[in-house]
ROMAR-507995 format. One record per residue (C-alpha): residue number from 0; residue in three letters; chain; x, y, z. Coordinates in steps of 0.1 Angstrom, whole numbers, plus 5000, padded with zeros to 4 digits. Example, Ala and Ser with C-alpha at 12.3 -4.5 7.8 and 13.67 -1.06 7.14 Angstrom:
BEGIN
{seq = 0 type = ALA mol = A X = 5123 Y = 4955 Z = 5078}
{seq = 1 type = SER mol = A X = 5137 Y = 4989 Z = 5071}
***
This chain:
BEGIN
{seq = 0 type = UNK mol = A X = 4257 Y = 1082 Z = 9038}
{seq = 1 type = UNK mol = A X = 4280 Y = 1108 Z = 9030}
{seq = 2 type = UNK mol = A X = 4270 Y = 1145 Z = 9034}
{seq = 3 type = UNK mol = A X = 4242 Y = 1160 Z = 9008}
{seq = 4 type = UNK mol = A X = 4257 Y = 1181 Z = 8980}
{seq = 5 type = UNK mol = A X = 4245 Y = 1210 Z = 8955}
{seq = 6 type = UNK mol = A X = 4269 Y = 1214 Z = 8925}
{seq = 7 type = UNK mol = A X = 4259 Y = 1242 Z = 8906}
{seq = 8 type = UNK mol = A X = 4280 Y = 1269 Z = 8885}
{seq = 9 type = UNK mol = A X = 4275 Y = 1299 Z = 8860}
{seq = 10 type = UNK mol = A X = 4284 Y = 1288 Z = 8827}
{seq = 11 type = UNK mol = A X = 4257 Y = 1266 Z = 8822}
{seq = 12 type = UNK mol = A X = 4247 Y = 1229 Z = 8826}
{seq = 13 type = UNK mol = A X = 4266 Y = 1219 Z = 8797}
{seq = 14 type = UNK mol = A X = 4298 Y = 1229 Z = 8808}
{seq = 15 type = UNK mol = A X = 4330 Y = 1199 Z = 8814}
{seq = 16 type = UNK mol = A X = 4337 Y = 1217 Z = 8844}
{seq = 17 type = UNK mol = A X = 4305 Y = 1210 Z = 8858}
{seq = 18 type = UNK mol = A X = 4310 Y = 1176 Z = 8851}
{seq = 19 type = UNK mol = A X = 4342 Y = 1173 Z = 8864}
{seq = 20 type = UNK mol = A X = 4332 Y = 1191 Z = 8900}
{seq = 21 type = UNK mol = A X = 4303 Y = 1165 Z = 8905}
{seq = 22 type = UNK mol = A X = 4328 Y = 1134 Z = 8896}
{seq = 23 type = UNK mol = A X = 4346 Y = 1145 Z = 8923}
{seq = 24 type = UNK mol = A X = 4318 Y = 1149 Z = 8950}
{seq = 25 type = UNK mol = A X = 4302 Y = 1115 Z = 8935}
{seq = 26 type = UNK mol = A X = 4341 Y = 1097 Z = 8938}
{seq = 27 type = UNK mol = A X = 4336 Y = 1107 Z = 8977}
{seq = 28 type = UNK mol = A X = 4304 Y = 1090 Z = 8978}
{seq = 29 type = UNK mol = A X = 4290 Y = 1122 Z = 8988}
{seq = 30 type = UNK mol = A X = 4253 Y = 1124 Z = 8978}
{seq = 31 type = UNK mol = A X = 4251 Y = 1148 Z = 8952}
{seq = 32 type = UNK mol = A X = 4226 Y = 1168 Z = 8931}
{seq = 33 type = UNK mol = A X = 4236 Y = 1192 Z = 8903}
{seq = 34 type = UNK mol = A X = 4214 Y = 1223 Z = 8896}
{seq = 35 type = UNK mol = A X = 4226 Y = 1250 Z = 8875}
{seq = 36 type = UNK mol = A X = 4215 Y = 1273 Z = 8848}
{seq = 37 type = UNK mol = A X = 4204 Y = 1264 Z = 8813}
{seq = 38 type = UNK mol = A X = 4223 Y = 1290 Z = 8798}
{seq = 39 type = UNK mol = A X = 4253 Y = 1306 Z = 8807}
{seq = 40 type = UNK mol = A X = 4252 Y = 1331 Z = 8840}
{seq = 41 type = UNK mol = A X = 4289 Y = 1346 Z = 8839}
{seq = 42 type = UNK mol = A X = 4289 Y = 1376 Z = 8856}
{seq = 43 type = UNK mol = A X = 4258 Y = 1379 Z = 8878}
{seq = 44 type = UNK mol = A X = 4271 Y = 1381 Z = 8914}
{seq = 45 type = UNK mol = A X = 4246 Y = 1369 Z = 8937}
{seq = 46 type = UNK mol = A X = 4222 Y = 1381 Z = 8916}
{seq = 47 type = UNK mol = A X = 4182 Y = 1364 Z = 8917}
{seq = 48 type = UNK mol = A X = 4166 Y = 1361 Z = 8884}
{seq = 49 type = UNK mol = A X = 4131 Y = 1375 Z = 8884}
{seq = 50 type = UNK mol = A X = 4111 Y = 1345 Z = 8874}
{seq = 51 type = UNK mol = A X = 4082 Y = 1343 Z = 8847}
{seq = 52 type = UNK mol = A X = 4051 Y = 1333 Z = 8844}
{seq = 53 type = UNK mol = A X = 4035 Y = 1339 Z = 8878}
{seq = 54 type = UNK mol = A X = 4071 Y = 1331 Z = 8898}
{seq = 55 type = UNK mol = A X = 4073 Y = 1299 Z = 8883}
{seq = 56 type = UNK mol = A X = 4110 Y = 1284 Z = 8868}
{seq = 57 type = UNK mol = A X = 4112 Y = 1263 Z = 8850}
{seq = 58 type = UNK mol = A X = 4134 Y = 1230 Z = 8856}
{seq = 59 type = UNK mol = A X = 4143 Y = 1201 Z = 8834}
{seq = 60 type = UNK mol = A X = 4157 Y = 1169 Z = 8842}
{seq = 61 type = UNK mol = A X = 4192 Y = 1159 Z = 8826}
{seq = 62 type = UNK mol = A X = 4220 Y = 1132 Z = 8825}
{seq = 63 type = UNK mol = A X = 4253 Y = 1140 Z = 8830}
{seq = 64 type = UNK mol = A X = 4278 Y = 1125 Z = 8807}
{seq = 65 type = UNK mol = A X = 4292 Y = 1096 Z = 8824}
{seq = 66 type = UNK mol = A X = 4271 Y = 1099 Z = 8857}
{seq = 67 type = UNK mol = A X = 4235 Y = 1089 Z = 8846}
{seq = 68 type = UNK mol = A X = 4230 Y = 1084 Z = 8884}
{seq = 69 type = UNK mol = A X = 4235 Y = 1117 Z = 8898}
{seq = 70 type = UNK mol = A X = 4206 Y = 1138 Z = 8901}
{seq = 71 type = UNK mol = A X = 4208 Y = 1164 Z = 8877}
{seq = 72 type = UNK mol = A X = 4185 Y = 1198 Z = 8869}
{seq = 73 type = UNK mol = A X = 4191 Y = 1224 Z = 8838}
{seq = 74 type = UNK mol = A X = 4174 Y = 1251 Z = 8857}
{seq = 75 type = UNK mol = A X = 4160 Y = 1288 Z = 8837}
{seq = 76 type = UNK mol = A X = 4171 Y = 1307 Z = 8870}
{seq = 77 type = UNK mol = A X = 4210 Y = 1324 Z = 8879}
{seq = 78 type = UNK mol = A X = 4229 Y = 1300 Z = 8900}
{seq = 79 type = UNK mol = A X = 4223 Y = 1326 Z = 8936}
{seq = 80 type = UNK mol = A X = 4188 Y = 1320 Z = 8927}
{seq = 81 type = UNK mol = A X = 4190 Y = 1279 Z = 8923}
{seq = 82 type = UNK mol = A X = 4212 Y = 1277 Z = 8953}
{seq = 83 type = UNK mol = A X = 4186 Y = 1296 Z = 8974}
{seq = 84 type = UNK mol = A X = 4160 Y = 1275 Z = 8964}
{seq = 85 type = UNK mol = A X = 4183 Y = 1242 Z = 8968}
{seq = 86 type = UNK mol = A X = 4187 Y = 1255 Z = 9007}
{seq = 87 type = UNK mol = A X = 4150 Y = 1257 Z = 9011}
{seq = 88 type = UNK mol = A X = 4138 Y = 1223 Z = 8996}
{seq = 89 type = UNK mol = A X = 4137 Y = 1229 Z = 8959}
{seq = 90 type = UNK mol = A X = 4156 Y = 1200 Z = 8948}
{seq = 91 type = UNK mol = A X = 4153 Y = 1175 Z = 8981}
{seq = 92 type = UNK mol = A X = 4171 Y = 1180 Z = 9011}
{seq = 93 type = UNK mol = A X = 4187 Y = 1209 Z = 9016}
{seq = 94 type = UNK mol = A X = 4222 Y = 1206 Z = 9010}
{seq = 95 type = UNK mol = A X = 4253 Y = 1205 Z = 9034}
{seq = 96 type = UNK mol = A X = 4274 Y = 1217 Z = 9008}
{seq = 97 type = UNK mol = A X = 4272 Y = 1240 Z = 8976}
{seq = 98 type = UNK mol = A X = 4301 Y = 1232 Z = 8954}
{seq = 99 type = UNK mol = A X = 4302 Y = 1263 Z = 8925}
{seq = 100 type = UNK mol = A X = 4322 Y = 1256 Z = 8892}
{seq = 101 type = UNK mol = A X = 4346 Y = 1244 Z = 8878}
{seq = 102 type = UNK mol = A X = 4345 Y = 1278 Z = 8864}
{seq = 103 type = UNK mol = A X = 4357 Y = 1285 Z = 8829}
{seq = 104 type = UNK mol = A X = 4384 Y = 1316 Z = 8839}
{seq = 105 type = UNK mol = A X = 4399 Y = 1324 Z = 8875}
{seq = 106 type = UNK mol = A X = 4379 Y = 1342 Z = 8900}
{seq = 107 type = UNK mol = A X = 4402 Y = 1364 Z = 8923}
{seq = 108 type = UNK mol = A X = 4409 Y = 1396 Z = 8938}
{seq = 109 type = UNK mol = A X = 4383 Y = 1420 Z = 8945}
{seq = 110 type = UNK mol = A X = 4365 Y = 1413 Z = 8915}
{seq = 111 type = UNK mol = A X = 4350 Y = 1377 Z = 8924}
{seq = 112 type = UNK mol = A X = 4323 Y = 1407 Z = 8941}
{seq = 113 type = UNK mol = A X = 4312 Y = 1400 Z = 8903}
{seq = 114 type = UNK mol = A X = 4317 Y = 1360 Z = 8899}
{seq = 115 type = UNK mol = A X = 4286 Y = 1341 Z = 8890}
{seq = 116 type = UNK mol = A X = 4303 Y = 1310 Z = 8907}
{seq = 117 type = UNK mol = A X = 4315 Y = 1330 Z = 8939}
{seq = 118 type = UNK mol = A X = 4281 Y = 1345 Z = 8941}
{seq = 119 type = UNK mol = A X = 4263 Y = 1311 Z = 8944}
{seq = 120 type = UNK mol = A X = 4287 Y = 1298 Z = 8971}
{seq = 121 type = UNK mol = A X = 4280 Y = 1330 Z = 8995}
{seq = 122 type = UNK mol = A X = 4246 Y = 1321 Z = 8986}
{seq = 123 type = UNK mol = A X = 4246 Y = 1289 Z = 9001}
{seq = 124 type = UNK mol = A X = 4269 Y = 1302 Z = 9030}
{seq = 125 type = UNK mol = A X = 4243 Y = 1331 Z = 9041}
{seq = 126 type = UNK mol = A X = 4217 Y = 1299 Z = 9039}
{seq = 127 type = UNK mol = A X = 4233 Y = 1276 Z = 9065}
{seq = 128 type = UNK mol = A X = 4257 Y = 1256 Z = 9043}
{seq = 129 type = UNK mol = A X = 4292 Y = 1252 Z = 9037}
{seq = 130 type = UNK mol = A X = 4305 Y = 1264 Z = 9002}
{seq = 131 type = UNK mol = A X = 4334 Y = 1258 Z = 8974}
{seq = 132 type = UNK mol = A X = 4338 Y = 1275 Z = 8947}
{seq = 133 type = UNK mol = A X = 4364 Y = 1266 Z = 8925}
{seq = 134 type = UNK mol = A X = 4377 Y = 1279 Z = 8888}
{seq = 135 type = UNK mol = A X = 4402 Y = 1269 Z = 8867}
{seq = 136 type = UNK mol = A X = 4429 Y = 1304 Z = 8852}
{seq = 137 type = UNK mol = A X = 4430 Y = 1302 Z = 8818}
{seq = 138 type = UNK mol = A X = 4449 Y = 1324 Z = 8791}
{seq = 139 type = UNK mol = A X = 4430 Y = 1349 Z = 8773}
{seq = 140 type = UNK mol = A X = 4440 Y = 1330 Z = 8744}
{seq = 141 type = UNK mol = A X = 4400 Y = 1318 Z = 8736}
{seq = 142 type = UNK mol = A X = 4414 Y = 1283 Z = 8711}
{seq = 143 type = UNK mol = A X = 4431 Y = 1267 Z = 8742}
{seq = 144 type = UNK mol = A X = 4408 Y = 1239 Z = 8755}
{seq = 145 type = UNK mol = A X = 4409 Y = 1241 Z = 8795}
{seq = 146 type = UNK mol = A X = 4424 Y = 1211 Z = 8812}
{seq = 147 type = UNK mol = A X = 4399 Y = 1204 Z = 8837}
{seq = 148 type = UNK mol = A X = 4410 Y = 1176 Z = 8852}
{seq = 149 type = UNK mol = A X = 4435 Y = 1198 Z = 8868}
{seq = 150 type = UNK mol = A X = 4413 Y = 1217 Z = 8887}
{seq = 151 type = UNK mol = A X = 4396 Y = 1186 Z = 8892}
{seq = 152 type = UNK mol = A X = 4424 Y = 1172 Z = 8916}
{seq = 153 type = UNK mol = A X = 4425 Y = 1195 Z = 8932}
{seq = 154 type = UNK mol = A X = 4392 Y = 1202 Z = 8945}
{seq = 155 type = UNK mol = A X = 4392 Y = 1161 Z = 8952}
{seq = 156 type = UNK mol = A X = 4419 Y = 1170 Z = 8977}
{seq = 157 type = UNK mol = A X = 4400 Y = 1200 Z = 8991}
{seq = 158 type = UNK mol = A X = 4367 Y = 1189 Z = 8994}
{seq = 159 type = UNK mol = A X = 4368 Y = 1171 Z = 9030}
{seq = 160 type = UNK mol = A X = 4391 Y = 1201 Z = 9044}
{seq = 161 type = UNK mol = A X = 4355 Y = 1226 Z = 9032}
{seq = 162 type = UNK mol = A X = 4335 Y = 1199 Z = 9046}
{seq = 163 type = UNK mol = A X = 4351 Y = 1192 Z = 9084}
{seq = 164 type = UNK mol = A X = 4349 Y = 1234 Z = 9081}
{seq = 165 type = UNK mol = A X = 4318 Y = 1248 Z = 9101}
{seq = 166 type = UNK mol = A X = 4284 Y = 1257 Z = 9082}
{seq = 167 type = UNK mol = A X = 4287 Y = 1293 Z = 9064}
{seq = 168 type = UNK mol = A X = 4321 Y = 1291 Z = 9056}
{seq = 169 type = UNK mol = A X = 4329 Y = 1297 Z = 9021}
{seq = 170 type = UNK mol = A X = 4364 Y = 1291 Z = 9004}
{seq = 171 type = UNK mol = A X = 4374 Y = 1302 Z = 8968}
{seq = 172 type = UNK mol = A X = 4397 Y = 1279 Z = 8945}
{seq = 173 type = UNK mol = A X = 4416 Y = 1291 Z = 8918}
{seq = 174 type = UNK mol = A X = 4442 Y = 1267 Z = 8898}
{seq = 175 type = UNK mol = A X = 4461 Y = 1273 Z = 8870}
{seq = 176 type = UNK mol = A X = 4463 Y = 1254 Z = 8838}
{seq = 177 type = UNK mol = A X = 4495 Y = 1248 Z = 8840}
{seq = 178 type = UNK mol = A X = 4515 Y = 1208 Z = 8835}
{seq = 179 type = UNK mol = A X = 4527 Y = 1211 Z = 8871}
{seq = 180 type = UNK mol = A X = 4505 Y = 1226 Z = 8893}
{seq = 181 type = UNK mol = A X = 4520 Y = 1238 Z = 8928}
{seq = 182 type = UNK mol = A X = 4506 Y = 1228 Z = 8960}
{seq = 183 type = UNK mol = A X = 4477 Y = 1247 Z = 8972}
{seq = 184 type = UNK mol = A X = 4484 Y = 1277 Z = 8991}
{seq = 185 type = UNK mol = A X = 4462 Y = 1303 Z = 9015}
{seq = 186 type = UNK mol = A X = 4463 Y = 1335 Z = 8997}
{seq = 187 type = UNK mol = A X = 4447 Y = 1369 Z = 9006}
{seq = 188 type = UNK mol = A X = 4426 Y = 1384 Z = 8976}
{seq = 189 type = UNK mol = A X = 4445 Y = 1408 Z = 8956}
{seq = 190 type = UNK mol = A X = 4434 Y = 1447 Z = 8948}
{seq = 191 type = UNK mol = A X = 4435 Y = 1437 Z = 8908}
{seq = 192 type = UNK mol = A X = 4447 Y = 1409 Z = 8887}
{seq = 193 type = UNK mol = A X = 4466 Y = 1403 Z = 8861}
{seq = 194 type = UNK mol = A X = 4433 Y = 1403 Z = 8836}
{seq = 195 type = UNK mol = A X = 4412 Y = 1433 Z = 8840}
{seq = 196 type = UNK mol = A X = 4383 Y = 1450 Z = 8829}
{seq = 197 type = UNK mol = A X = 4385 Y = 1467 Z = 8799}
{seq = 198 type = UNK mol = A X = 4356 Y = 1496 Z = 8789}
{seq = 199 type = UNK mol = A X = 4352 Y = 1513 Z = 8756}
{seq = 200 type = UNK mol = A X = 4327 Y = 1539 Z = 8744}
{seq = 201 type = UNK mol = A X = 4319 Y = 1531 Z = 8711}
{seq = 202 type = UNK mol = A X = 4296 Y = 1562 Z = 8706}
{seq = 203 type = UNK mol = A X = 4264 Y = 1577 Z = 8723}
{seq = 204 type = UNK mol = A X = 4246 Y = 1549 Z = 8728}
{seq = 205 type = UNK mol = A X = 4271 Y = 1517 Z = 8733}
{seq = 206 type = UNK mol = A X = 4298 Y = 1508 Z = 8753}
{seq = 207 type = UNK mol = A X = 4319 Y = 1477 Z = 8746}
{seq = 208 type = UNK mol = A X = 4333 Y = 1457 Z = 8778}
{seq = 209 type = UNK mol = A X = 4363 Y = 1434 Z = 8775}
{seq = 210 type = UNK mol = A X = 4390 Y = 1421 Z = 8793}
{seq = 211 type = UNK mol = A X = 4427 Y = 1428 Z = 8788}
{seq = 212 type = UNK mol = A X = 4457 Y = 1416 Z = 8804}
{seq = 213 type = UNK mol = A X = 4482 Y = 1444 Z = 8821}
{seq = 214 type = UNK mol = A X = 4518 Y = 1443 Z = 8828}
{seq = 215 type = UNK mol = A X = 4534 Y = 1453 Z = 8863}
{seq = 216 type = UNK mol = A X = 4542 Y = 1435 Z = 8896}
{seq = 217 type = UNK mol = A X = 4515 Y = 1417 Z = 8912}
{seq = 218 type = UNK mol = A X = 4509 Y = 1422 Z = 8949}
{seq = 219 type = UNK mol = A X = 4530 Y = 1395 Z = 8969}
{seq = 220 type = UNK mol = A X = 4514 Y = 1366 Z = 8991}
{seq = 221 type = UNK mol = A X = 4480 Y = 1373 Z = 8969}
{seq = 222 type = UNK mol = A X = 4456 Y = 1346 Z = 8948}
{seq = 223 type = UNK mol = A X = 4467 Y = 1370 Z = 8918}
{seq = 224 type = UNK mol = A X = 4505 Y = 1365 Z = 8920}
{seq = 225 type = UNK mol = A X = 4503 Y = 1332 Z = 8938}
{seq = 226 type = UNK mol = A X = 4485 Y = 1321 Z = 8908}
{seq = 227 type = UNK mol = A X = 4507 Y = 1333 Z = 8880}
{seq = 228 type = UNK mol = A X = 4535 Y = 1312 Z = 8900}
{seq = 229 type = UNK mol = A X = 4519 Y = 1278 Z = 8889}
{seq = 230 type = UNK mol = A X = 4503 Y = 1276 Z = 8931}
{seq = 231 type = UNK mol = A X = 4469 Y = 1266 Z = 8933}
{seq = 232 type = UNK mol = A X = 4450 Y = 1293 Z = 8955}
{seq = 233 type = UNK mol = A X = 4421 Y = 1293 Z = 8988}
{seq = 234 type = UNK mol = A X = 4411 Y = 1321 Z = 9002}
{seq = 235 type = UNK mol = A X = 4385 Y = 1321 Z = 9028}
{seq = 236 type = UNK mol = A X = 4356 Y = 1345 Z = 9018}
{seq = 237 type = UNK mol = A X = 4330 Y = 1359 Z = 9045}
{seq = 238 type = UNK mol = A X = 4301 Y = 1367 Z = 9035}
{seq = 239 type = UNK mol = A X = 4272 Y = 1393 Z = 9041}
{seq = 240 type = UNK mol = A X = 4287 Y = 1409 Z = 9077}
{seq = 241 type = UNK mol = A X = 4281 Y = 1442 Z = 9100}
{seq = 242 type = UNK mol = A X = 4308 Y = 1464 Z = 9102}
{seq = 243 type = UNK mol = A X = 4319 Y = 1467 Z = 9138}
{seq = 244 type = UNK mol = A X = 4340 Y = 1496 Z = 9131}
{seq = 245 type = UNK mol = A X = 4309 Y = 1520 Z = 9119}
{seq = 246 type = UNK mol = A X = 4284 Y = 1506 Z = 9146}
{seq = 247 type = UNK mol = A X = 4274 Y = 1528 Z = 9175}
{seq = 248 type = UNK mol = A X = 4290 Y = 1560 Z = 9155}
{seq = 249 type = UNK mol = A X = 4272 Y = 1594 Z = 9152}
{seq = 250 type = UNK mol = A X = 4240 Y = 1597 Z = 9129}
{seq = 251 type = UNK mol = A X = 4238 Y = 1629 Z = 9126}
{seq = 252 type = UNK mol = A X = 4260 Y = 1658 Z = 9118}
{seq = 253 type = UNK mol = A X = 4266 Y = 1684 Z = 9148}
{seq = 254 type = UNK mol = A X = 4247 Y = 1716 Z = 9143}
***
């Protein structure tokens, strides 16, 4: 028996790339279990959902399209919050694995701090597994239909390198939707991408949030730039850490 996996992601349970993420796992004959939100979680970080009605969450059973025998669990929680409870027994055996996406959008630079999909991976890493999140870069363009099998391939090729890797270690896939995609490359994460954040005050009491692509040179060697050259991007993330630097300093000011 292969190891146990958790697929999960943040845009829901009925997303392809969901699908396509726990094909791959199931191809491997990895034993596999998806859990991930009912309704889309973009955006929530690591974030735990309060739950209702006296801690209780609720969970519904589901078939996959085209893999009615994976285990499979549309879930009322964020995915931080299903991967925590995967890790202590909520759906089986806690996995060896968390495998987060295939994410609608890339994740890279300093902003996957915000990812939904990155968020459950260092989840699972702070818990005692290994974790992969991977996302597919799209245009802004919101009529194109993501290719996922792209991504897909991938993260087939990727998946034994995360699992041989020891238990907390978390690496972040991004691949562009491009015809030819370039051979996967380490990158570091870049300081900003090419889409950023885009805030507008609409009046008193509203703000609007967007996103907005911005020109200028991207900073070499990162998942940004390595990305908009057609490369398919890892970076290895570490998760919740002391920093060695700050320890034993002063903690107080002198008089």
């Amino acid at each position: 028996m292969g190891p146990r996996v958790l697929v999960t992601n943040d845009d829901g349970i009925d997303s392809p790339g969901l699908v396509a993420l726990a094909r791959c796992a199931s191809d491997l004959g990895w034993e596999t279990v998806v859990a991930a939100p009912s309704e889309e979680s973009s955006g929530t970080s690591a974030g735990l959902t309060a739950a209702k009605d006296h801690r209780q969450v609720a969970v519904e059973r589901r078939t996959l399209p085209d893999l009615p025998d994976v285990e499979a669990y549309a879930v009322a929680a964020h995915p931080a919050l299903i991967v925590l409870a995967a890790c202590h027994g909520g759906f089986g055996e806690r996995p060896d694995i968390v495998l987060s996406g295939i994410n609608r959008g890339g994740n890279v630079g300093r902003a996957v701090l915000h990812s939904g999909t990155v968020g459950a991976a260092l989840t699972g890493a702070v818990n005692g597994a290994r974790a992969f999140a991977v996302s597919l870069d799209l245009p802004l363009n919101p009529d194109l239909n993501p290719t996922w099998d792209r991504a897909a391939r991938v993260a087939r090729e990727l998946l034994p390198v995360a699992m041989d890797l020891a238990p907390g270690a978390v690496l972040n896939v991004n691949v562009p939707d491009v015809p030819d995609v370039k051979p996967a490359r380490w990158a570091r994460l870049a300081s900003y991408g090419r889409v950023q954040h885009k805030v507008t005050q609409l009046g008193e009491s509203e703000i609007e949030v967007g996103s907005v692509e911005v020109d200028g040179e991207l900073e070499p060697g990162t998942d940004a730039a390595l990305l908009e050259q057609g490369y398919a991007t890892v970076t290895p993330l570490r998760s919740v850490h002391e920093d060695e630097t700050l320890m034993g300093g002063a903690l107080s000011r002198p008089d």
